[in-house]
C-alpha positions as CSV (number, residue, x, y, z in Angstrom):
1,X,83.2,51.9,119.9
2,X,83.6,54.8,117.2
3,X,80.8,56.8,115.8
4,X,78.8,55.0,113.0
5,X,76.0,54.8,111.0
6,X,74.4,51.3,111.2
7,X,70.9,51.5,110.4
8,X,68.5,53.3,108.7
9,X,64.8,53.6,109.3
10,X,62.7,54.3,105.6
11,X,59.4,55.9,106.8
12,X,56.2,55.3,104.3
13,X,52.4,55.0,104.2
14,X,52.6,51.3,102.9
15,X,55.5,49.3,104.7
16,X,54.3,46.2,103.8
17,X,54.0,46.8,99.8
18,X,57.3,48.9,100.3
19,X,59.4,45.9,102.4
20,X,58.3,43.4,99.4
21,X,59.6,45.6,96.8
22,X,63.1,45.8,98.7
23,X,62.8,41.6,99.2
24,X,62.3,41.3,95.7
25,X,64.5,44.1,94.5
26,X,68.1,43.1,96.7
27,X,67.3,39.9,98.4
28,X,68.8,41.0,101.7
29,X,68.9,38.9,104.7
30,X,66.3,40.1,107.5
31,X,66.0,39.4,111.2
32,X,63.0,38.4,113.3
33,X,62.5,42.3,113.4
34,X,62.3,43.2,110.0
35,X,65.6,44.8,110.0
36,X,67.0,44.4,106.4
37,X,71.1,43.7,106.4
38,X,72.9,45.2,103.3
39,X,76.3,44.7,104.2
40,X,76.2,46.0,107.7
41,X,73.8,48.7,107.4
42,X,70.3,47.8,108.5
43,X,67.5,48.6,107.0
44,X,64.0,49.0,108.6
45,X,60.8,50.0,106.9
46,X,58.5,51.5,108.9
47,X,54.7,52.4,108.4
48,X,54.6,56.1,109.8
49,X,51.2,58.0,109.4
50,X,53.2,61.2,109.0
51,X,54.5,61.2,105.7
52,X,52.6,61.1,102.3
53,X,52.2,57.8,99.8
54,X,54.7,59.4,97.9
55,X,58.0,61.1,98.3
56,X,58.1,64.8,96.9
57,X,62.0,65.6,97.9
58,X,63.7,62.0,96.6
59,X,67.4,63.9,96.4
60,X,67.4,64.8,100.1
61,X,68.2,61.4,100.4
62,X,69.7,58.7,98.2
63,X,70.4,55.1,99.2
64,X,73.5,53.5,97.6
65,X,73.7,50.0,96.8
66,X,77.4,49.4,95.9
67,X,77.5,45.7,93.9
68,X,80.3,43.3,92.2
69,X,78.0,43.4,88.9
70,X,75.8,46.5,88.1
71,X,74.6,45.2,85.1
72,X,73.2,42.2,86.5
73,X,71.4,44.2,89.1
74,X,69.9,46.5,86.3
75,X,68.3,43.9,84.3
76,X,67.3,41.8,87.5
77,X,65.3,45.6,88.1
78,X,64.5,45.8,84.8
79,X,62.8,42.8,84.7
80,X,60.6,44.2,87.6
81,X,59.7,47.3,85.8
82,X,61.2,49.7,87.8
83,X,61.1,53.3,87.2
84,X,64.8,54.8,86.2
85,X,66.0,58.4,86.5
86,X,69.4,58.0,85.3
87,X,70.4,54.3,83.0
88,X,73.5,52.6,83.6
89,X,76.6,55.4,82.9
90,X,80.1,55.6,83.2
91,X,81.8,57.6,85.6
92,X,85.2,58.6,86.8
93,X,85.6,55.4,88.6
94,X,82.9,52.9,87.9
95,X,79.2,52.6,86.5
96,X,75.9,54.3,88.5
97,X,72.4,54.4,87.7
98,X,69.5,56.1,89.7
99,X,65.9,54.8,90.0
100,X,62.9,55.4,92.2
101,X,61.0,52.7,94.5
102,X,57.5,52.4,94.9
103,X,57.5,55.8,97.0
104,X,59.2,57.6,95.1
105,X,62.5,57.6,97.4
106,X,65.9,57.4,95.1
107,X,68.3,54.4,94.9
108,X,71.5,54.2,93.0
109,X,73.4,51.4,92.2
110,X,76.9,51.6,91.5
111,X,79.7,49.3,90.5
112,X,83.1,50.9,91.3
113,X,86.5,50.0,89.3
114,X,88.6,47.2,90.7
């Protein structure tokens, strides 16, 4: 088997508040474990006593959720009153925006050309 990244483990003080928000927020299917599947990449939220409430560095790291219809996605987060750091804009080769979950950690969703 090659190298890959499968999974990613999302550390925060509130992992129950923090899963909901992603339930609500991508309706991904989950496993008995909690593991969230986006597509092949897992995603587990984790209740860790070693990080603050809220994330001070969101850049370091930036989850990417590619999607068929970015617009849909916006106002579906819209609707949920998210917090936005960059609107829906036109790029080179599709249409990204950048917004913050409850801790504070970035997310971008982006709609490449066909």
């Amino acid at each position: 088997m090659p190298n890959q990244l499968a999974s990613i483990m999302l550390g925060t003080a509130d992992p129950d508040r923090l899963r909901d928000w992603y339930r609500r927020a991508f309706a991904p299917k989950e496993d008995e474990y909690g593991w969230m599947d986006f597509g092949g990449c897992g995603l587990l939220i984790d209740g860790r006593d070693d990080v603050p409430a809220h994330n001070d560095h969101p850049g370091r790291v930036i989850l990417n959720f590619h999607v068929d219809d970015a617009r849909a996605v916006v106002e579906h987060l819209d609707r949920m009153g998210v917090t936005w750091v960059v609107r829906l804009d036109r790029r080179d080769h599709g249409v990204f925006s950048t917004l913050r979950d409850p801790d504070g950690n970035y997310l971008q969703v982006i709609e490449f050309d066909k």
